[in-house]
C-alpha positions in Angstrom: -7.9 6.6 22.4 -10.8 7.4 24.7 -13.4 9.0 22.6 -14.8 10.8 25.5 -11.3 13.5 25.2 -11.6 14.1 21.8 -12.8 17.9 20.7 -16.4 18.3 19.8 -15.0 20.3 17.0 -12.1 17.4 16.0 -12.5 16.6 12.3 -14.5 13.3 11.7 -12.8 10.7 9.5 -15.4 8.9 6.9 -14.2 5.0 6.7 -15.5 3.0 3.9 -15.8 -0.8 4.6 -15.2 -3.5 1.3 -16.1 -6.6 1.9 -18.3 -9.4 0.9 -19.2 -10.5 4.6 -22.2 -8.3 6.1 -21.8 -9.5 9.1 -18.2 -8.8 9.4 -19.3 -5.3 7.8 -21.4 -4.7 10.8 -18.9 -5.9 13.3 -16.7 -3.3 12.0 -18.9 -0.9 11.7 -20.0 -0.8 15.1 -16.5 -0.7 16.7 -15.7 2.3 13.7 -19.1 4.3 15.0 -18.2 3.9 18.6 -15.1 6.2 18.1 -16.3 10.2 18.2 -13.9 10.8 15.4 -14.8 8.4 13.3 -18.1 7.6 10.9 -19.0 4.7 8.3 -19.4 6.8 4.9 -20.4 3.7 3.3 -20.0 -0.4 3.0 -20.4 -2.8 0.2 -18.7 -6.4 -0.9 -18.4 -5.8 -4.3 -15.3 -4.3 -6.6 -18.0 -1.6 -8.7 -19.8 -0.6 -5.4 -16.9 0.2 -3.8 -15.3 2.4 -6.8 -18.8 4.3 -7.1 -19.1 4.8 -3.8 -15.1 6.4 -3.4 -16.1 8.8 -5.8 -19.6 9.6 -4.2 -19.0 10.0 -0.4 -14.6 10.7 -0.7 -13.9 8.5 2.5 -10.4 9.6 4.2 -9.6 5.6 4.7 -11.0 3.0 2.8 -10.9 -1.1 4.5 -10.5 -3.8 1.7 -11.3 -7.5 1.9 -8.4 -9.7 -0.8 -12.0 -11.7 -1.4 -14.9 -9.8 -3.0 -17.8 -10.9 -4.8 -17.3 -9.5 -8.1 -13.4 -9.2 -7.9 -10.2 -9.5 -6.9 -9.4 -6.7 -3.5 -5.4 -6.7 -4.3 -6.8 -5.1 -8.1 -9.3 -2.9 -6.6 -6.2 -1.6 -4.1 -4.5 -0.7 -7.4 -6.9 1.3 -9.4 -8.0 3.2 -6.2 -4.3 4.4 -5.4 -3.7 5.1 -8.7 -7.1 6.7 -9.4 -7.5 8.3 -5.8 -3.9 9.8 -4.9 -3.4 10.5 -1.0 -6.5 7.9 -0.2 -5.6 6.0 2.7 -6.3 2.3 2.0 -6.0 -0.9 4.6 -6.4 -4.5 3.5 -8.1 -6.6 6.0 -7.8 -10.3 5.3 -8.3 -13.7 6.5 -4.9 -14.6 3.8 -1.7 -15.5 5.1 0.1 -11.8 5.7 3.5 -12.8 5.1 2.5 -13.9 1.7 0.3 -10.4 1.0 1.4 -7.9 3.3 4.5 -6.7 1.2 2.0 -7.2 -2.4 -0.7 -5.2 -1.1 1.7 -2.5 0.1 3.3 -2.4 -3.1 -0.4 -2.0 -4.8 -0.7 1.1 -2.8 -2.2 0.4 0.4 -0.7 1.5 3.5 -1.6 -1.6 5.9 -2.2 -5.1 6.1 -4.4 -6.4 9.0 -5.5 -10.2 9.7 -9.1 -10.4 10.2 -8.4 -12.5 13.1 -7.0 -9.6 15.0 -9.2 -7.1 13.2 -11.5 -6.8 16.6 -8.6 -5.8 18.9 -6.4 -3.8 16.6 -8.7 -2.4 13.7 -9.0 1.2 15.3 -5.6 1.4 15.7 -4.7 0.7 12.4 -6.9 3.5 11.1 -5.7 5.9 13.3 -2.3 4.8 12.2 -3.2 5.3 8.0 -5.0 8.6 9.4 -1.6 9.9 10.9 0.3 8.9 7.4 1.8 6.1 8.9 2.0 2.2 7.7 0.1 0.1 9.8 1.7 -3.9 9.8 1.7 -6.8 12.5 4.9 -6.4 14.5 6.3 -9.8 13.3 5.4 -8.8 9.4 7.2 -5.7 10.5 10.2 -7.2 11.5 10.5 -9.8 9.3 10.3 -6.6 6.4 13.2 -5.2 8.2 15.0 -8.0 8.6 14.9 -8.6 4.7 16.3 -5.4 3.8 18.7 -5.8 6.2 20.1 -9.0 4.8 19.1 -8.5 1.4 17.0 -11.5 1.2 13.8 -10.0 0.3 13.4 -11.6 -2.9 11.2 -14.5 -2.6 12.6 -18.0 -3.0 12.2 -19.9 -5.7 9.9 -22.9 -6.1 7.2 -21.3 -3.2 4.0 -19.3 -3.7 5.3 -16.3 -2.9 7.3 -16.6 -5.9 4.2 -15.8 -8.2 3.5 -12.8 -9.3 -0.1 -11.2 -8.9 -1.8 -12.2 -11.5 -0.1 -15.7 -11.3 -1.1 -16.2 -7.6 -4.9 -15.2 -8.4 -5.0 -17.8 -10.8 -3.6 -20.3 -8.5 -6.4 -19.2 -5.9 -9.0 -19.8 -8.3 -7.5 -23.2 -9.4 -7.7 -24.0 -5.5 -11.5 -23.2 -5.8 -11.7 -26.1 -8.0 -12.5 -23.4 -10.6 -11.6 -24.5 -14.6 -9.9 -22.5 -17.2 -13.5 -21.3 -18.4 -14.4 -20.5 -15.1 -10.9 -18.6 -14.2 -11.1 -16.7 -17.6 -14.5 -15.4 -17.1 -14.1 -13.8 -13.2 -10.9 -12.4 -14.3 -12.2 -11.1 -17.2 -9.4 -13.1 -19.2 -8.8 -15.2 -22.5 -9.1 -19.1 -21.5 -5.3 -18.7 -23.8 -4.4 -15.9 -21.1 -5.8 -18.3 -18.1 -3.6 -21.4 -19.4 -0.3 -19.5 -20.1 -0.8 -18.5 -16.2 -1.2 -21.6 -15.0 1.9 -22.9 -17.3 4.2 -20.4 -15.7 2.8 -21.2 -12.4 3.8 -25.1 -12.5 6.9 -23.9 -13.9 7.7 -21.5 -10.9 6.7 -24.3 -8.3 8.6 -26.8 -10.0 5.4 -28.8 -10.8 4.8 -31.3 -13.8 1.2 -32.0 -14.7 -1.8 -30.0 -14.0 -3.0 -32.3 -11.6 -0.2 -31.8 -9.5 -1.0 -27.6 -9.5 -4.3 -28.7 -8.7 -3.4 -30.3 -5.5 -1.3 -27.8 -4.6 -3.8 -24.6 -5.4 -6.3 -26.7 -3.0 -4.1 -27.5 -0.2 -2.8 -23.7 -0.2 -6.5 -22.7 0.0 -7.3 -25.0 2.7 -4.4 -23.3 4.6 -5.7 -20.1 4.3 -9.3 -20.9 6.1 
């Protein structure tokens, strides 16, 4: 949309960015400040931050990292939706989308966008959250479609996608290198809790020792830089 047409007396859309990379908060915030009908209201990379500031400056979208530095961004999607009704909320991610696109959606966000294309299409997707609409890749789209179609939407079993949330934040930490201790206390869990996790994960992707989830956590990671 070319800024220059837009109405002097247009309603301006506040954006508040989450995420725990300033630079990347700057590089959005300068193509966000370029459009006339659009302002930053706010930024910050961390999970309590972010809820203060929802209630303090009452952006119309809010743009939400998975990573943050004091949480997890697929929780914080939850309580805003179910704390903020009618706040339009994207996920911007460097994770795999056909693993979190359909999670994040169900958490109550309206769109999933790769930060890898986040330069090109990030405007876009506001404007599409702004309009009410959902805002995907075309191939996550289709591939949504296609799975309702043909009734194969459940995940299969024996993959990742077969965790459920909690489950697959667990696995992420364990592909940190992160220990039970370590898990328990960013999640805010029992060490008991953090174990019976990691238990149903080896038993979802048909693994035997702990060692094995290890290696498999870790390699996931690696193939989500």
């Amino acid at each position: 949309m070319d800024s220059k047409k837009i109405a002097a007396n247009s309603k301006i859309h506040r954006i508040l960015i989450v995420d725990d990379h300033p630079l990347l908060r700057v590089g959005l915030a300068s193509l966000i400040e370029a459009e006339a009908d659009l302002k930053v209201c706010g930024e910050t990379g961390k999970v309590s931050e972010a809820l203060d500031l929802v209630r303090t400056s009452e952006p119309d979208v809010v743009i939400v990292d998975l990573s943050l530095a004091d949480g997890n961004g697929l929780e914080l999607v939850k309580r805003l939706a179910a704390q903020h009704k009618g706040l339009r909320i994207l996920v911007c991610s460097m994770h795999d989308e056909s693993l979190f696109a359909q999670r994040v959606l169900h958490a109550g966000a309206m769109g999933y966008i790769n930060k890898q294309e986040a330069t090109t299409h990030i405007i876009d997707a506001i404007r599409h959250l702004i309009a009410g609409k959902i805002w995907l890749s075309r191939t996550m789209t289709e591939r949504v479609l296609q799975g309702i179609a043909t009734g194969r939407s459940t995940p299969t079993a024996a993959s990742v996608e077969s965790l459920s949330d909690r489950e697959l934040e667990v696995f992420g930490l364990v592909g940190q290198g992160m220990g039970p201790s370590q898990i328990a206390e960013v999640l805010h869990l029992s060490v008991k809790t953090v174990e019976t996790h990691k238990q149903k994960n080896k038993k979802k992707l048909n693994l035997k020792s702990g060692s094995e989830l290890t290696r498999r956590a870790m390699q996931w990671m690696l193939d989500q830089a």
